[in-house]
C-alpha positions in Angstrom: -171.9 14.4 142.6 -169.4 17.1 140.8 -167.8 20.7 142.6 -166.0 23.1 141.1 -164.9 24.9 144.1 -163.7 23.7 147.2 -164.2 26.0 149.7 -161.3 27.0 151.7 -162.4 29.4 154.3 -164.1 28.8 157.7 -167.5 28.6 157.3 -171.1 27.5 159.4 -169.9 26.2 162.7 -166.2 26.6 162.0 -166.8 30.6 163.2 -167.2 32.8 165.7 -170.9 33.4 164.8 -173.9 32.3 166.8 -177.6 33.4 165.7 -179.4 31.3 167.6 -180.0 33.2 170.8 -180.5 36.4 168.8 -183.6 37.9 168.4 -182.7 40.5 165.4 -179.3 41.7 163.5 -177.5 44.7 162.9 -179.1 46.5 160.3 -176.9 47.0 156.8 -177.8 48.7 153.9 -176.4 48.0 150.1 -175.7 51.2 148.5 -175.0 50.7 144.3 -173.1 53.0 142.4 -174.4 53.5 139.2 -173.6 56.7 136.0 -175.5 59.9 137.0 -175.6 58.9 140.9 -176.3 62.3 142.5 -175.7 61.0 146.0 -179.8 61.3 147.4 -179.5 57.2 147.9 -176.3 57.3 149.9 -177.4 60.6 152.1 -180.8 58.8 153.2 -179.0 55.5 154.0 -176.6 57.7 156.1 -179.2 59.9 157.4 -181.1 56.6 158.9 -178.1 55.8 161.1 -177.7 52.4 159.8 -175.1 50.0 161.8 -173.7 49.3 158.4 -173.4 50.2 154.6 -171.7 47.6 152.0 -171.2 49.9 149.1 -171.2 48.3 145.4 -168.4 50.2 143.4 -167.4 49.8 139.9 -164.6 47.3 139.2 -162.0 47.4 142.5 -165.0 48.6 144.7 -164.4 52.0 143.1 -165.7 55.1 145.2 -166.7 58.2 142.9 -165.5 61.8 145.2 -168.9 63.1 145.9 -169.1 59.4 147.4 -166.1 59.0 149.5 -166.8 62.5 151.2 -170.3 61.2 152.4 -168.7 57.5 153.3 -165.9 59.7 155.4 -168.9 61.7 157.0 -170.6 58.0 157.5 -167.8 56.8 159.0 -166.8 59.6 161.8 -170.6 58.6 162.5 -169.4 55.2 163.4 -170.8 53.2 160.7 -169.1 50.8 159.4 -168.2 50.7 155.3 -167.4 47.9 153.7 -166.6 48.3 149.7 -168.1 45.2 147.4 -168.4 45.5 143.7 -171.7 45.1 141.8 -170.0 43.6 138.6 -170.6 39.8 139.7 -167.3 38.5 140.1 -163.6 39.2 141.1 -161.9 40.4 144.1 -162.2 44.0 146.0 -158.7 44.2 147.2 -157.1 45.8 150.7 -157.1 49.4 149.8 -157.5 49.3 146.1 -155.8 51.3 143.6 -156.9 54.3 145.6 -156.0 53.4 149.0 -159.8 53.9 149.9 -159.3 51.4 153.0 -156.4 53.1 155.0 -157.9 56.8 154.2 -161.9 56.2 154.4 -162.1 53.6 157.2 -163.7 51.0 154.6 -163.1 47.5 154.5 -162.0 45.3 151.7 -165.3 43.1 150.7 -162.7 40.6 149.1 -164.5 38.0 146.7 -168.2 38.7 148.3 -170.9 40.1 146.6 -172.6 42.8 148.4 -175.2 40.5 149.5 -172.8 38.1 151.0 -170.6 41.2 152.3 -174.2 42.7 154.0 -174.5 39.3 155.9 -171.1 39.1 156.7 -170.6 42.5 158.3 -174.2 41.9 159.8 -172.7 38.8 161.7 -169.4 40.6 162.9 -171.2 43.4 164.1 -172.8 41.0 166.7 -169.7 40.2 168.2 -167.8 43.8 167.2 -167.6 47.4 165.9 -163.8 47.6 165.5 -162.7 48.1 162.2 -159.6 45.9 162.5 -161.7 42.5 164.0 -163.8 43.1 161.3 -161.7 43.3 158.6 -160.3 40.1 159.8 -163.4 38.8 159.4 -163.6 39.2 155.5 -159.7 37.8 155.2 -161.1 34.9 157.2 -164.5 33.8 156.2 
């Protein structure tokens, strides 16, 4: 048998995180960004008062303007952001080159892809809706 990563982080019964009594999961929505996004996608995910939106940038987790005023809007709504990127690999850092994380609300999605990141914040929100735990969460698992 060969690996090529080791996996460092907690993981499976190492966390927090215990499905079996529940009976259903915070819902989460992936939002992509993509050239010529007019925003319709994003304001219908917003408008059905999701618990959660992982949000698929360009490069860093990149956030376009028209974007980061409806993800603000999202967020004084109480739902929680977390910013992945849809380019397949590489890390979304703490706050970026913009600072998104400290000004929006959002959360870092670190090395997940926004799949991972939806099941991630899906499982913290289970046990929290602080911003701060759950941020913690992606620096830890």
């Amino acid at each position: 048998m060969r690996f090529n990563k080791q996996v460092v982080r907690q993981h499976t019964v190492d966390t927090p995180f215990d499905v079996s009594t529940l009976t259903t999961l915070p819902t989460v929505e992936i939002v992509y960004e993509h050239a010529c996004q007019t925003g319709t996608v994003l304001k219908a995910v917003i408008a059905s008062k999701p618990d959660g939106i992982v949000f698929a940038g360009t490069g860093d987790g990149n956030i376009p303007l028209r974007d980061k005023l409806l993800l603000e809007q999202a967020r004084e709504k109480g739902i929680q952001i977390i910013r992945s990127s849809r380019t397949g690999s590489g890390v979304v850092t703490y706050d970026g080159s913009e600072h998104l994380d400290s000004t929006l609300g959002t959360i870092a999605g670190d090395d997940l892809s926004p799949q991972k990141a939806r099941i991630l914040l899906m499982l913290s929100l289970t046990k929290t809706k602080e911003c701060t735990e759950i941020s913690g969460h992606f620096k830890k698992f």
